[in-house]
C-alpha positions in Angstrom: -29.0 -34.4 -8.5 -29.2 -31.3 -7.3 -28.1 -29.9 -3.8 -30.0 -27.1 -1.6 -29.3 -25.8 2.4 -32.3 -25.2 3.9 -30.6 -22.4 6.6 -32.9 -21.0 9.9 -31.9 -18.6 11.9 -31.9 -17.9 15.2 -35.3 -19.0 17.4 -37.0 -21.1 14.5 -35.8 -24.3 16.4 -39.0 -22.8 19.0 -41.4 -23.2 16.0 -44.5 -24.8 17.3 -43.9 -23.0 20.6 -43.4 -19.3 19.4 -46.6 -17.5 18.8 -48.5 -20.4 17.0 -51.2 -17.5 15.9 -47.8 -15.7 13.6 -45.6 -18.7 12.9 -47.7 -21.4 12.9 -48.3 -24.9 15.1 -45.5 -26.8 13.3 -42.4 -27.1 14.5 -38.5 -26.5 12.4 -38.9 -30.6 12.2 -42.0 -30.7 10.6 -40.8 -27.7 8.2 -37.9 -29.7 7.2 -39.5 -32.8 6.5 -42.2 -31.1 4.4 -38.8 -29.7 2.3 -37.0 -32.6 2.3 -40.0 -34.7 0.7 -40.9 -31.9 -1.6 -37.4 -31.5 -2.6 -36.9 -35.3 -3.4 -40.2 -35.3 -5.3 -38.5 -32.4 -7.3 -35.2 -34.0 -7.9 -33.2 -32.9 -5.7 -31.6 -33.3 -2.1 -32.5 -31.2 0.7 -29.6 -30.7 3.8 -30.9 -28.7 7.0 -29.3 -26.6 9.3 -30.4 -24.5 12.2 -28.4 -22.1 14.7 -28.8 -19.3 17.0 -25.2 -18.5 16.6 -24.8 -15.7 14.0 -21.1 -17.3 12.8 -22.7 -20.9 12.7 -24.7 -19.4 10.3 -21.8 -17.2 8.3 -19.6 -20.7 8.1 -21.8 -22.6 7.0 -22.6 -20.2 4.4 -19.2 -20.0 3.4 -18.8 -23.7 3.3 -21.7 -23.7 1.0 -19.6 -22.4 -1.4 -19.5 -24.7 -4.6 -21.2 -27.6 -2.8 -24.7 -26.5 -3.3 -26.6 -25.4 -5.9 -28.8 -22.8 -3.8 -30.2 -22.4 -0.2 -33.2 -21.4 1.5 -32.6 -19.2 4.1 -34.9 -18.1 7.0 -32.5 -15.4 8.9 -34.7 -15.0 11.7 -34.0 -11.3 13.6 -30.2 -11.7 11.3 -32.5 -10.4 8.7 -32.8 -6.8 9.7 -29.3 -6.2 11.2 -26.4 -8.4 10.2 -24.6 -7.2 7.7 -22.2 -10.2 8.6 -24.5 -12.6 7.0 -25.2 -10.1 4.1 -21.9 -10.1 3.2 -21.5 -14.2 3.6 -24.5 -14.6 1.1 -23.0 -12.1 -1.3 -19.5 -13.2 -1.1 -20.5 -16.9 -2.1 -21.6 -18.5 -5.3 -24.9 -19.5 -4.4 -28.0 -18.4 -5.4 -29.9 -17.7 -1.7 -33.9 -16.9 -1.5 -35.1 -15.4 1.5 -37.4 -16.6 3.5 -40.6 -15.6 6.1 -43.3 -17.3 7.5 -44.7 -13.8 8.3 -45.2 -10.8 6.5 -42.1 -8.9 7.7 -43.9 -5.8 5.6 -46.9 -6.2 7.8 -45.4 -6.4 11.1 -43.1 -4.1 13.7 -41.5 -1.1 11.9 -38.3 -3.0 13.0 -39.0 -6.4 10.6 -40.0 -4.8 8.0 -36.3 -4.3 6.5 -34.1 -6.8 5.6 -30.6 -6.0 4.8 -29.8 -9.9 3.6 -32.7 -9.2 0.4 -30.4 -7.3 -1.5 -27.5 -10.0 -1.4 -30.3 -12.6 -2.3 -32.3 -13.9 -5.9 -35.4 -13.8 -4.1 -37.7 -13.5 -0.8 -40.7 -14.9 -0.2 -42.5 -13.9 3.5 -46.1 -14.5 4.1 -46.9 -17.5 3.3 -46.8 -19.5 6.0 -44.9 -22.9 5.7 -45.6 -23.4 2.4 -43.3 -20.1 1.8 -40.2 -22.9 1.9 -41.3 -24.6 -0.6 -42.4 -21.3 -2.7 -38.5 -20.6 -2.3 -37.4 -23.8 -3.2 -39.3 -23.5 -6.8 -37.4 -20.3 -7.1 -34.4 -21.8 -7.4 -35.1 -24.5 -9.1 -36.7 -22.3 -11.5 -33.7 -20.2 -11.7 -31.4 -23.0 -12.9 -33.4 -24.6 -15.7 
């Protein structure tokens, strides 16, 4: 069976409570649920993690390494300036899609770059929840 990390970033545990009209009225719980059912539906086991703590988030990248078979990743603000979790994601050998609930290309001049895409397969923003499980297909795609 396959393995994925579904990885949020910092302020997605406030999901639910953050600007319902951008993110949604769900919260992180109901997000990972929806994954981990979706994920078991499609074969494979779904672990979560969350943090706020940018080197939460780079070690358990780097313990990633060679125990899963990709991740779905929802950097939160990390997307557009930590270059520390860029180079966690590239330096592992997992395949990691991006992902946003927004449109980071619609929003403040300041989302709209991500410096974690490039180390990435994928990324997938503006679809609401449903995004996750758009990412999720990509990598199970990816490995068939």
């Amino acid at each position: 069976m396959k393995k994925i990390l579904l990885l949020n970033g910092p302020n997605l545990n406030m999901l639910g409570v953050r600007d319902p009209a951008i993110y949604g009225s769900d919260t992180l719980a109901d997000i990972e649920a929806m994954v981990v059912a979706y994920g078991a539906e499609r074969g494979c086991a779904v672990d979560c993690f969350q943090s706020n703590h940018e080197g939460a988030l780079v070690d358990r990248l780097h313990e990633a390494h060679g125990r899963y078979d990709g991740i779905v990743y929802n950097p939160g603000a990390h997307t557009h300036y930590s270059y520390a979790l860029h180079d966690a994601v590239e330096c592992i050998d997992v395949p990691v899609v991006e992902i946003h609930i927004s449109d980071i290309a619609k929003r403040e001049e300041f989302r709209r770059h991500s410096v974690i895409a490039p180390a990435c397969i994928g990324q997938v923003k503006g679809l609401g929840k449903e995004g996750y499980l758009r990412a999720l297909d990509l990598l199970l795609e990816g490995e068939s």
